[in-house]
Structures are given as structure tokens and as C-alpha cells.
N, C-alpha and C positions, 0 to 999 in steps of 0.2 A: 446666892441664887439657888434656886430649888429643882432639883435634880429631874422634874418635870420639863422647868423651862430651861433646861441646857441644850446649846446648838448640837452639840454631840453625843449622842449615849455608844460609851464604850463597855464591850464586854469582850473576855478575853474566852476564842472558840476554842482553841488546842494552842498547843507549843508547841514549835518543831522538833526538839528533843524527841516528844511524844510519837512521833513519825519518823524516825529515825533519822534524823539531820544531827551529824557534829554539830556540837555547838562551835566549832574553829570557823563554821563556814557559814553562823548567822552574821553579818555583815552590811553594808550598804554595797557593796562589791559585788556582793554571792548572791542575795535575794532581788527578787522584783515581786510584785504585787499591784499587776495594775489596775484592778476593779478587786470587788471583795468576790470576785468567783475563783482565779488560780492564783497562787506562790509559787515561782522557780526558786530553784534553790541551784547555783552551780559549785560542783561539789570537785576540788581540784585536785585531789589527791587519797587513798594510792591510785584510784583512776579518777580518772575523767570521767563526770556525767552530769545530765541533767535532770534534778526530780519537779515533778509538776505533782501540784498538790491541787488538786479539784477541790474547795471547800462545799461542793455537795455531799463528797467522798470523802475524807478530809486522813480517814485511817487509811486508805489503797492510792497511795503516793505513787505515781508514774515515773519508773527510773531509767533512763534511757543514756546509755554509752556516747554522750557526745563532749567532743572538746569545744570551747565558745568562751569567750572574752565577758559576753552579756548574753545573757537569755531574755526573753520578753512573750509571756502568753498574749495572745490578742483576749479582753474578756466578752466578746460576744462568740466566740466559738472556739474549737480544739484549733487553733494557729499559734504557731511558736514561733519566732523570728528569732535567730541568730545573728550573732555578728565574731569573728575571729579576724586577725592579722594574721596575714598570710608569713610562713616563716621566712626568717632573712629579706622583706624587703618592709617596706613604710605602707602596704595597701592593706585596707578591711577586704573580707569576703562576706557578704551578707547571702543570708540562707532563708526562704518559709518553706515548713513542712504543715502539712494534714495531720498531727498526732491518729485521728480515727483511719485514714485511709493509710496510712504507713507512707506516705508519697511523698516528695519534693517537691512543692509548688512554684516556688521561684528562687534560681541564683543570681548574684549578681559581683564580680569584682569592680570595687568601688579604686578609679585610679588614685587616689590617696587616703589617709586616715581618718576616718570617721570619728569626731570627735563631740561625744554628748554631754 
């Protein structure tokens, strides 16, 4: 088949290496990528954070100090959805924040484990 009528045209935009991501923490674990606008990347150690990679932007990686189990940009705007286990018990805490507005948009503790 001819690289014309292919369903898919792949090209590859950056690496994360290339934006400073450990390779330890490219994973199916670590990354989300859920429209081709942001990549999270949760990055576990020596701290805790979460980088958001705008592929507008793609070199001014977004790093922000947070601990989270899964990260998830929304792709139609700066919304980031968190999810953590709360320590010592079996419940998620789920979080959205406004990345542009620095604000808390909504919490919520979920009475058992959220399981995706």
C-alpha cells in the first residue's frame, strides 16, 4: 500500500528525553496523552511532579510539584484531572485544577477505589 493511502501518517514531533523526562518514567503508568495537544508525564521520584507538555509548546514543558497516581490533561483546554489513594485507606481523591488560572476547580473523595 502506498504511503499516500495509508489510514495513518505517523511522524515522530519530539522525544521526551528531548524535554527533560527520565527515560525511567516513559511508561504506560507515567504518560497520558489524550488528543495530540498535551502529554503528562508523572514523574515519581526524587520528587513528585507532574510535567504537561503542550505540543504547541512542545520545548516549555509545564512542571508542577504534585503527587497523583494518574494525571489526565483534558485536550480541549488547560484542565488536568488528578486521581491519588488517599494514604492508609482503599479511597481515590479525585482533583481538577485550571493549569491558566492556578485554581482548584473541583474535589471530590471517591468512597472506594477507582479502578480504570
Amino acid at each position: 500500500m502506498a504511503a499516500a493511502n495509508a489510514p495513518i501518517n505517523m511522524r515522530e514531533t519530539l522525544t521526551l528525553p528531548s524535554v527533560g523526562i527520565n527515560p525511567q518514567f516513559i511508561t504506560f503508568t507515567h504518560v497520558t496523552m489524550e488528543s495530540d495537544k498535551y502529554i503528562c508525564v508523572r514523574e515519581t521520584s526524587p520528587q513528585n511532579s507532574v510535567v504537561i507538555i503542550d505540543m504547541n509548546m512542545p520545548m516549555q514543558p509545564l512542571r508542577r510539584p504534585i503527587t497523583a497516581d494518574s494525571a489526565l490533561m483534558n485536550p480541549n483546554s488547560k484542565i488536568l484531572a488528578l486521581k491519588a489513594q488517599l494514604p492508609g485507606t482503599t479511597q481515590d481523591h479525585l482533583q481538577i485544577f485550571n493549569i491558566e488560572m492556578k485554581a482548584k476547580m473541583k474535589s471530590h473523595q471517591m468512597p472506594e477505589q477507582v479502578v480504570t
